[in-house]
C-alpha positions as CSV (number, residue, x, y, z in Angstrom):
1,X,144.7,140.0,28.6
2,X,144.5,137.8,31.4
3,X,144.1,133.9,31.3
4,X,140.4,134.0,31.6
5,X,139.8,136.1,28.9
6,X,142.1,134.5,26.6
7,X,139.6,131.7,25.4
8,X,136.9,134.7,25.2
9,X,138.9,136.1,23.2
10,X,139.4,133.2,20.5
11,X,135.7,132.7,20.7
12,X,135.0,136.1,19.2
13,X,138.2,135.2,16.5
14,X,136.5,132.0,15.3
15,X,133.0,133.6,15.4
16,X,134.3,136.3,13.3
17,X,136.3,134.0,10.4
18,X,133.0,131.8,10.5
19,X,131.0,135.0,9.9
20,X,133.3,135.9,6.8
21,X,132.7,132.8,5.3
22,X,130.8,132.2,2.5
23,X,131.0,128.5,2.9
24,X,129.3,128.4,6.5
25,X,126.2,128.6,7.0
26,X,126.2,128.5,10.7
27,X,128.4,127.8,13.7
28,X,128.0,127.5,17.4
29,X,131.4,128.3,19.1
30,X,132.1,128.2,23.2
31,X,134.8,129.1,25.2
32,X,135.4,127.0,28.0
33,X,137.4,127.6,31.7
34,X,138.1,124.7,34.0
35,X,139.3,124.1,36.9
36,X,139.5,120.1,36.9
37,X,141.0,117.4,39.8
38,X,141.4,113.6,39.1
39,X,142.3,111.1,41.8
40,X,142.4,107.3,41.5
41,X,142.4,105.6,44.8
42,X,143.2,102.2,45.7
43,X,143.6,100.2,48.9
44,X,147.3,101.1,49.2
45,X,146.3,104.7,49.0
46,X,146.2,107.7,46.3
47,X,148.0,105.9,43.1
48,X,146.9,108.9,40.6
49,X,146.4,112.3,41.7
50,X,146.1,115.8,39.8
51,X,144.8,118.9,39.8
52,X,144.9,121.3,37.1
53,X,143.3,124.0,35.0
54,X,142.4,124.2,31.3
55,X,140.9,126.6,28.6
56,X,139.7,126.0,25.6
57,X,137.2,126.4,22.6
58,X,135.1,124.3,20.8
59,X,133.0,124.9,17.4
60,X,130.4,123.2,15.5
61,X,130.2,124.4,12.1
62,X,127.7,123.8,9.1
63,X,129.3,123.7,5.7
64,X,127.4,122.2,2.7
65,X,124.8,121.1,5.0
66,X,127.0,118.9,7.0
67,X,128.4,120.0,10.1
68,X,132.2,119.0,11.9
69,X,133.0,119.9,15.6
70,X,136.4,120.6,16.7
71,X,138.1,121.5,20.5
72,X,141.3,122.9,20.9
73,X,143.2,123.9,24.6
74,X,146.0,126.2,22.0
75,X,144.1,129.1,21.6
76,X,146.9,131.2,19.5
77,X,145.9,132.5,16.0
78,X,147.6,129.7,14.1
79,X,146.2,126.8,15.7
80,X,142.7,128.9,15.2
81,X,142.9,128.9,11.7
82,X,143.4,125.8,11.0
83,X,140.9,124.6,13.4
84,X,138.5,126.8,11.8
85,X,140.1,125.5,8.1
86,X,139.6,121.4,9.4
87,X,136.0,122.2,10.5
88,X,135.1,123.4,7.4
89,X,136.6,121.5,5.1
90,X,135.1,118.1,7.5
91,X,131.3,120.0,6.6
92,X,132.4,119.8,2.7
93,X,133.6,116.4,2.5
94,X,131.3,114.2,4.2
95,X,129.0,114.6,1.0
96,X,125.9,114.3,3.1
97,X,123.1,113.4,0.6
98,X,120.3,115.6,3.0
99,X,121.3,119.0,4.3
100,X,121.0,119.5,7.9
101,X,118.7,122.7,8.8
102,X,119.4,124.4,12.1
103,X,117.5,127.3,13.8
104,X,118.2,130.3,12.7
105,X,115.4,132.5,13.4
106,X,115.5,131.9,17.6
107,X,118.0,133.5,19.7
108,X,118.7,132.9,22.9
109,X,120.5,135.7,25.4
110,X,120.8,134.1,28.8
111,X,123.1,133.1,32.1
112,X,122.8,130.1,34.2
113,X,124.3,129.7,37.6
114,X,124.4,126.3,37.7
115,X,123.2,124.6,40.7
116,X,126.3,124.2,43.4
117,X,126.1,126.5,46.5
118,X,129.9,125.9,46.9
119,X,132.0,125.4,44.4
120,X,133.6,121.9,43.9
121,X,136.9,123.5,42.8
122,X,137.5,125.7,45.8
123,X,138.0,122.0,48.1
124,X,141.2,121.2,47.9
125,X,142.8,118.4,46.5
126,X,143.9,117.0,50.1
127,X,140.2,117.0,51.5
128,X,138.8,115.3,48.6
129,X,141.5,112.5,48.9
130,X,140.8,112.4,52.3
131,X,136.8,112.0,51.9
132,X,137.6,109.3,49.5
133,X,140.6,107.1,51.6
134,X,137.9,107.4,55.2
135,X,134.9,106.0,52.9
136,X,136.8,102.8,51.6
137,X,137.4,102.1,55.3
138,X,133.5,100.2,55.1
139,X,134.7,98.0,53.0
140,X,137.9,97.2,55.4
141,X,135.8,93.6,56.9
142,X,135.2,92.4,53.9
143,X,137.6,90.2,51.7
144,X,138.6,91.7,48.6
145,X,141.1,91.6,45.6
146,X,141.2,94.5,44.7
147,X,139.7,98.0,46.2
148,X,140.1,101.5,44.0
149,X,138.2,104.3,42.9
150,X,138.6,106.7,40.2
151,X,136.9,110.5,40.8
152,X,136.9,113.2,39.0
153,X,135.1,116.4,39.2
154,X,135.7,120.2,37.3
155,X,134.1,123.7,37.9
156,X,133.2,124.4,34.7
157,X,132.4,128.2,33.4
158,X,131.7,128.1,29.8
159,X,130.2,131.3,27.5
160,X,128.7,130.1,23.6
161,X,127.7,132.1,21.1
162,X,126.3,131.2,17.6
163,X,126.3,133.1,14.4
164,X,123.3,133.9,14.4
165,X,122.9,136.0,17.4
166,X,122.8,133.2,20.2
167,X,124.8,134.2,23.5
168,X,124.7,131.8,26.5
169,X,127.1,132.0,29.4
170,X,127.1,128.6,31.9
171,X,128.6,127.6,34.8
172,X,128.6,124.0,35.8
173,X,130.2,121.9,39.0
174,X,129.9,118.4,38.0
175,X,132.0,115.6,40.2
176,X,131.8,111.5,40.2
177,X,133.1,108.6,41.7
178,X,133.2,105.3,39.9
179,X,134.2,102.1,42.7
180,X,135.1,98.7,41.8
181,X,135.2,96.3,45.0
182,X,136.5,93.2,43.5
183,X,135.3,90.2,45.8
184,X,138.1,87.7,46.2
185,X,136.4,84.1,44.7
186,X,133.3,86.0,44.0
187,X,131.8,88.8,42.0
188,X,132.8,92.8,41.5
189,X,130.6,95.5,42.7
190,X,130.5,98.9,40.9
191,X,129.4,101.7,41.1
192,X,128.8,105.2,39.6
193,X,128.0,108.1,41.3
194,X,127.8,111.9,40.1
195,X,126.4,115.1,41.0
196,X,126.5,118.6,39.6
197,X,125.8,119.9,43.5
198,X,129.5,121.1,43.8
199,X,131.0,120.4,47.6
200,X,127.9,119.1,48.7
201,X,128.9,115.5,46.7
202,X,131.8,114.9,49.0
203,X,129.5,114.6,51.6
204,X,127.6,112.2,49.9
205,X,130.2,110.2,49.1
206,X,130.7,107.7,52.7
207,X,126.6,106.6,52.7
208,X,127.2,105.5,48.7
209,X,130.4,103.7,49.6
210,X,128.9,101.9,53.2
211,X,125.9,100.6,50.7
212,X,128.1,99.4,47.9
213,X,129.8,97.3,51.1
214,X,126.8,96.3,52.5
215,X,126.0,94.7,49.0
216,X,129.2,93.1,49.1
217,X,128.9,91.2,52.3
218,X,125.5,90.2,51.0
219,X,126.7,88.4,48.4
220,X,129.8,87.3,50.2
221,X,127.8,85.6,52.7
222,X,125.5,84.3,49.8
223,X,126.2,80.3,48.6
224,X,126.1,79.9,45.2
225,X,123.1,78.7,44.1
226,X,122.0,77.0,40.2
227,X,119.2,79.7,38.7
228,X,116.9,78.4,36.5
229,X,117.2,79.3,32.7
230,X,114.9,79.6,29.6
231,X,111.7,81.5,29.8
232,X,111.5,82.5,33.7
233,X,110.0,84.9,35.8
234,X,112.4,87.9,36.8
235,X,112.7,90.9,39.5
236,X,114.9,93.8,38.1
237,X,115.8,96.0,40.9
238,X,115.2,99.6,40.8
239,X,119.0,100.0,39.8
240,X,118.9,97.6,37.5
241,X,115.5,98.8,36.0
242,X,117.2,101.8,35.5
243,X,120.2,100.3,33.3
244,X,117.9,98.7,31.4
245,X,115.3,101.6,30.7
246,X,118.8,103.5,29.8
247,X,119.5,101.4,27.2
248,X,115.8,101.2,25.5
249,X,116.3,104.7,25.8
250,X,119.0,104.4,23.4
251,X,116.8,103.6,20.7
252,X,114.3,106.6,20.8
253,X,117.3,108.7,19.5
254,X,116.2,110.6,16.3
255,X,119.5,110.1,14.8
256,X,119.3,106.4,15.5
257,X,116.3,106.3,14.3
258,X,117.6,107.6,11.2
259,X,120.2,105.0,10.9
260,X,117.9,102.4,10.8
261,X,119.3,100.6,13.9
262,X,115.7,102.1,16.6
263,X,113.0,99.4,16.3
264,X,110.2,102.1,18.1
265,X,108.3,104.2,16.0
266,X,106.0,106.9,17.5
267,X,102.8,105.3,18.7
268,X,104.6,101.8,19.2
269,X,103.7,100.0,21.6
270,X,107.2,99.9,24.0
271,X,105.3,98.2,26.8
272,X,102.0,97.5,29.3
273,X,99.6,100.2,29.8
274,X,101.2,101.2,33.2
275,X,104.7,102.3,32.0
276,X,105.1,106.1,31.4
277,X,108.7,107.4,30.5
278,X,110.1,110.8,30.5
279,X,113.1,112.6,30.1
280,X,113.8,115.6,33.0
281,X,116.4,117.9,33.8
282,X,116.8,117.6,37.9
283,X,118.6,120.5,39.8
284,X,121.9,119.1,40.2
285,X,121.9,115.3,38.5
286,X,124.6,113.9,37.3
287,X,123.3,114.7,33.8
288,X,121.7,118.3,34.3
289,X,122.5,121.1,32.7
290,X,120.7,124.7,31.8
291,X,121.4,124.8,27.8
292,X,122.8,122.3,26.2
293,X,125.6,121.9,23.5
294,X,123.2,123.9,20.7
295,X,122.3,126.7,23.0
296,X,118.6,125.3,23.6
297,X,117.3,125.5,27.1
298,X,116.8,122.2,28.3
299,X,112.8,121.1,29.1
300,X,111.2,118.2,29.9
301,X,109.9,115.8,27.2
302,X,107.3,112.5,27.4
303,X,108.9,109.6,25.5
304,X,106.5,107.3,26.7
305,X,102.8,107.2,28.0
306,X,100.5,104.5,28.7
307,X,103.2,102.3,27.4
308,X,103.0,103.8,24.0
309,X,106.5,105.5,22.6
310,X,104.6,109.2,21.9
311,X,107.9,111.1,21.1
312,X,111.8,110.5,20.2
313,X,115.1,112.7,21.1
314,X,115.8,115.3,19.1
315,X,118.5,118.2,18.4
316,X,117.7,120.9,16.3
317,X,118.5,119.4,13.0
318,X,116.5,116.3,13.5
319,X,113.9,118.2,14.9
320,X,113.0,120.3,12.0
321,X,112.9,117.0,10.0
322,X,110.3,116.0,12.3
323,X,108.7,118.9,12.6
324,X,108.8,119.3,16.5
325,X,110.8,121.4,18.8
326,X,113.7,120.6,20.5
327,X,114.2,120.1,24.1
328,X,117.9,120.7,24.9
329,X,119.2,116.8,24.1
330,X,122.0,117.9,22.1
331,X,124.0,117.0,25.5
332,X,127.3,117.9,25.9
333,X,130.3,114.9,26.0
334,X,132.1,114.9,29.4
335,X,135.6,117.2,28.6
336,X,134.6,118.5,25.4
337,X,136.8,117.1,23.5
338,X,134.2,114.7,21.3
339,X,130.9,116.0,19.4
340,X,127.6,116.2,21.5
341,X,125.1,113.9,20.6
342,X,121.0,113.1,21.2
343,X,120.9,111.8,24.3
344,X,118.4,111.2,27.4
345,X,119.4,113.4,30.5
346,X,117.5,112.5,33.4
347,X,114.8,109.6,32.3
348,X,112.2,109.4,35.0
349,X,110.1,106.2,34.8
350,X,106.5,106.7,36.7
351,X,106.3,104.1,39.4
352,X,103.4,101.3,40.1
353,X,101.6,100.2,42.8
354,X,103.3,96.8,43.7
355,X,105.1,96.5,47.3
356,X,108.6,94.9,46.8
357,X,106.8,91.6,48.7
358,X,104.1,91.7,45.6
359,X,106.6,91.9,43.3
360,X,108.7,89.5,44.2
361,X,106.0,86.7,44.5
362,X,106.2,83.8,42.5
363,X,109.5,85.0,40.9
364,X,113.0,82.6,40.2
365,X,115.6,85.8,40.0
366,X,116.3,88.6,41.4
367,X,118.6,90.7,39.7
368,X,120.6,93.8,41.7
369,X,122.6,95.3,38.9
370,X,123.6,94.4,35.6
371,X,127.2,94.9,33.3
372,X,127.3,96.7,30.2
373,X,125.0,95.1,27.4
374,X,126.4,93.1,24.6
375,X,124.5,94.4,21.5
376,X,123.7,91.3,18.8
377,X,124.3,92.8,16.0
378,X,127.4,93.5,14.4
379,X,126.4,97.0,12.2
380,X,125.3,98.2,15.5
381,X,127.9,97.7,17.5
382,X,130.4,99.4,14.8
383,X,128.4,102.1,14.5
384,X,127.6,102.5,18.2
385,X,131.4,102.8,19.0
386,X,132.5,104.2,15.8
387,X,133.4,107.9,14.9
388,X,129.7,109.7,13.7
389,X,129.9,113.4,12.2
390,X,128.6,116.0,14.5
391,X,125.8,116.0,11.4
392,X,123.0,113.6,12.9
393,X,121.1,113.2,9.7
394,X,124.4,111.9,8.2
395,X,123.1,108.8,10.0
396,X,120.4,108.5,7.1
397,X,123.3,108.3,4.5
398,X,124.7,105.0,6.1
399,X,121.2,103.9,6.4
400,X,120.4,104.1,3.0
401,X,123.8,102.1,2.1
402,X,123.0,98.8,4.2
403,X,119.8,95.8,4.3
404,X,117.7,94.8,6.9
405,X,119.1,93.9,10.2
406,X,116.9,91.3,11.6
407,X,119.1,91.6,15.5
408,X,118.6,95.2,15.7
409,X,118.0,96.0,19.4
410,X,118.9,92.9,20.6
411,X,121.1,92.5,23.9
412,X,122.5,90.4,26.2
413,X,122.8,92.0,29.6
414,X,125.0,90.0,31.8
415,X,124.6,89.7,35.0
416,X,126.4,91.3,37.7
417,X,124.7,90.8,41.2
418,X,121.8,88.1,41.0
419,X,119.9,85.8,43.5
420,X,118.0,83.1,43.5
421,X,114.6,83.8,45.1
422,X,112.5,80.8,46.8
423,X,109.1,82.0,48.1
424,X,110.3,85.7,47.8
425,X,113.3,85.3,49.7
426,X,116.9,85.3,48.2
427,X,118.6,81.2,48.6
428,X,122.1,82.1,47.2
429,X,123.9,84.2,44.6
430,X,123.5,83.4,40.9
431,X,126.9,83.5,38.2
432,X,127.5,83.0,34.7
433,X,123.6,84.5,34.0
434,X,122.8,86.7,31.1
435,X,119.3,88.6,30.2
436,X,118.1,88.4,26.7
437,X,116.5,91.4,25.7
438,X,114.7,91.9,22.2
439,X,111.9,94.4,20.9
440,X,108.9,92.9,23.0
441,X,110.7,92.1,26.7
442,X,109.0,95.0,27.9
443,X,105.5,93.7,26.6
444,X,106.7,91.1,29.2
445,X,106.3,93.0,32.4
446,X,103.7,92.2,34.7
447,X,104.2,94.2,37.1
448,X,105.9,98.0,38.5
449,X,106.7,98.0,42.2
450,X,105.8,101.3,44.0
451,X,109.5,102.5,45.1
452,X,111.9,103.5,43.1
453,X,116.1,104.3,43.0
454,X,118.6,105.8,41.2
455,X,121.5,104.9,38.6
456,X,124.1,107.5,37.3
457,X,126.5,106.1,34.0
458,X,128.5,107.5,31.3
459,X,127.1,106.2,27.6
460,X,129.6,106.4,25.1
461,X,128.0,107.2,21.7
462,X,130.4,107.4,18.4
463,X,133.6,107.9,21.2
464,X,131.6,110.8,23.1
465,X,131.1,109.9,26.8
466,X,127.6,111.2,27.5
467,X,126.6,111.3,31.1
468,X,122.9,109.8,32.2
469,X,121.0,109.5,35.2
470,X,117.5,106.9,35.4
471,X,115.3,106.9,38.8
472,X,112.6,103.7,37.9
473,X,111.0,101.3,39.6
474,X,111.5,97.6,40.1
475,X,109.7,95.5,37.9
476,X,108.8,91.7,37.1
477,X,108.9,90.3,33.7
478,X,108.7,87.0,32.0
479,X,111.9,86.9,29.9
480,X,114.8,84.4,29.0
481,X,117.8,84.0,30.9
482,X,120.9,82.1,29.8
483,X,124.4,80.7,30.8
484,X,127.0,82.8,29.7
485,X,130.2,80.8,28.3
């Protein structure tokens, strides 16, 4: 047997003792191949470097109408079995009051190639770290702390199968980049950037890094300048349109939903007539892929039209609650090693018709980019980082068990890169600003420029690290800023 069949080969094993089970009801099972690198990069050069290869096989299994997901790189028969014992044993004792109910009438036989002409893994490790020491040279004028970057990429051939007939064979080249340049008496840039082009990303990779330093000697060059606070008229970038858009996004997750913590229903109204939302799978984004984690071919779906929320996120399970058809958001967490979970791939927000000029007209702030939002209430930010089954509708169980939560999706986003604007123009660099976000901000916007960019992140959801990609518009709002502490 040689290396590459061996995780094959523990598939058909684990689909087998599923099979024999009385217990389980159904199970999804993958073998996975990868051939991984990570590099972290600093000023002073490589500080972390490694390339490697891994098997391994993953299962999701439904026992008692609750379902547990395990990943294991020891692919012997011991190890097996007891994975196979853990996972359903977890399905039994969770206790979930509502069974899950999972498709078991479609089956899916097909391959996908991914969408890399050349393979990321066949670069080698010395190029890459090469590619990535030349870029940080366009940030060489500038004064800074600190400099580093932390990349990682992995040729990924994966083959699933489900116990109920489902085959599905993958092959995936996703790579990213995540820079910090920390400004010395001044702010930090950062930036994510990922691709699942293969090679082609490294040559993508100097234009990113010469734009994050051109932002840097903006604001380096910018005074500081006192922003106004209170109830104030805002420009969000295209970038940080899209982090913000990501994180509504958030809350038209089914099994959020079903925890109680979403504060959209279908046919709310998320914002003004002019915003349409919907979730894509791009040839080669960060957060593409063919089938996702439940073997469902991934489509695109409208979240959001005419500013009206008109569908929410849905795996399988969830899905036949509702009583619509899944699009392939059971997406898959970064390495395997945690659950997947209902998640946005690729969000695509429909531009406007307002020339960056128009929109910023009459506005106080422009914001650039944001850092990660601070979520108001406490339940939710337990259960946003906590452990979740691999059961979404176990999320209706806690829901049941808790009141009303008055803060539920309510933020602070803090500023990251922010400007004072004076008759459309920037007059200095703002600190210490926060957004405040609530239910109705986005009732708030008055208008949608006409360009749009781009913004790439990892979400981590109940310690899975899901990958997500947003191209929106700028827009202007009305909204409150404050002074952080």
């Amino acid at each position: 047997m040689t290396e590459s069949d061996e995780p094959i080969a523990a598939m058909e094993w684990l689909l087998d003792r599923f099979e024999d089970d009385d217990d389980v009801a159904y199970a999804e099972v993958g073998a996975v191949s990868q051939a991984k690198t990570d590099l972290v990069v600093t000023e002073d050069g490589p500080r972390d470097e490694l390339a490697f290869d891994e098997t391994g096989v993953w299962c999701r299994v439904f026992t008692d109408g609750a379902a547990d997901y395990r990943y294991t790189t020891t692919l012997n028969e011991e190890v097996l079995a007891d994975i196979a014992d853990r996972a359903v044993r977890g399905g039994e004792f969770l206790a979930q009051a509502d069974a899950a109910r999972f498709d078991q009438f479609t089956t899916h036989r097909a391959v996908h190639g991914g969408w890399a002409t050349d393979r990321i893994d066949k670069v080698s490790l010395e190029t890459k770290r090469s590619t990535i020491e030349a870029s940080l040279t366009a940030a060489a004028d500038i004064d800074l702390e600190r400099q580093w970057v932390n990349y990682t990429d992995a040729h990924i051939e994966e083959t699933a199968a489900t116990t109920t007939g489902s085959t599905v064979r993958t092959t995936l080249d996703r790579a990213s980049a995540a820079f910090t340049l920390a400004i010395r008496d001044g702010p930090t840039i950062r930036r994510h950037t990922g691709s699942t082009r293969g090679a082609t990303f490294l040559d993508e990779l100097p234009d990113i890094f010469e734009s994050a330093a051109a932002d840097a000697r903006t604001l380096t060059r910018a005074a500081r300048a006192n922003a106004p606070t209170g109830e104030t008229t805002v420009v969000l970038s295209p970038q940080a349109a899209g982090q913000l858009f990501a994180f509504v996004s958030r809350y038209l997750e089914a099994d959020m939903v079903e925890m109680g913590l979403s504060p959209y229903d279908i046919g709310d109204e998320l914002g003004p007539k002019s915003l349409c939302i919907e979730d894509t799978v791009h040839a080669g984004s960060w957060a593409a892929a063919g089938y996702d984690a439940e073997l469902r071919p991934t489509t695109p779906v409208q979240l959001v039209e005419s500013g009206t929320v008109t569908r929410h996120l849905h795996n399988t399970a969830t899905g036949a609650e509702a009583g619509v058809s899944p699009t392939g958001n059971a997406v898959r967490s970064l390495g395997f090693g945690q659950a997947p979970r209902i998640h946005a791939r690729h969000l695509e927000v429909a531009p406007g018709d307002t020339s960056r000029t128009a929109l910023r007209d009459g506005a106080d702030v422009l914001i650039q980019r944001f850092d990660e939002p601070w979520l108001r209430d406490e339940f939710e930010r337990v259960q946003r980082s906590g452990v979740m089954p691999a059961s979404a509708l176990y999320a209706r169980d806690i829901n049941r068990k808790v009141g009303d939560r008055p803060d539920r999706g309510c933020a602070e986003f803090p500023v990251a890169e922010g400007y004072r604007l004076r008759n459309g123009e920037r007059a200095g660099r703002t600190e210490s600003l926060s957004l405040a976000y609530d239910p109705l901000t986005l009732h708030k916007v008055t208008a949608i420029g006409d360009v749009r960019g781009t913004v790439t992140g990892v979400d981590e959801k109940h310690k899975s690290q899901i990958p997500y990609t947003v191209t929106a518009p700028g827009v202007r709002l009305r909204t409150r800023l404050r002074t952080r502490k």
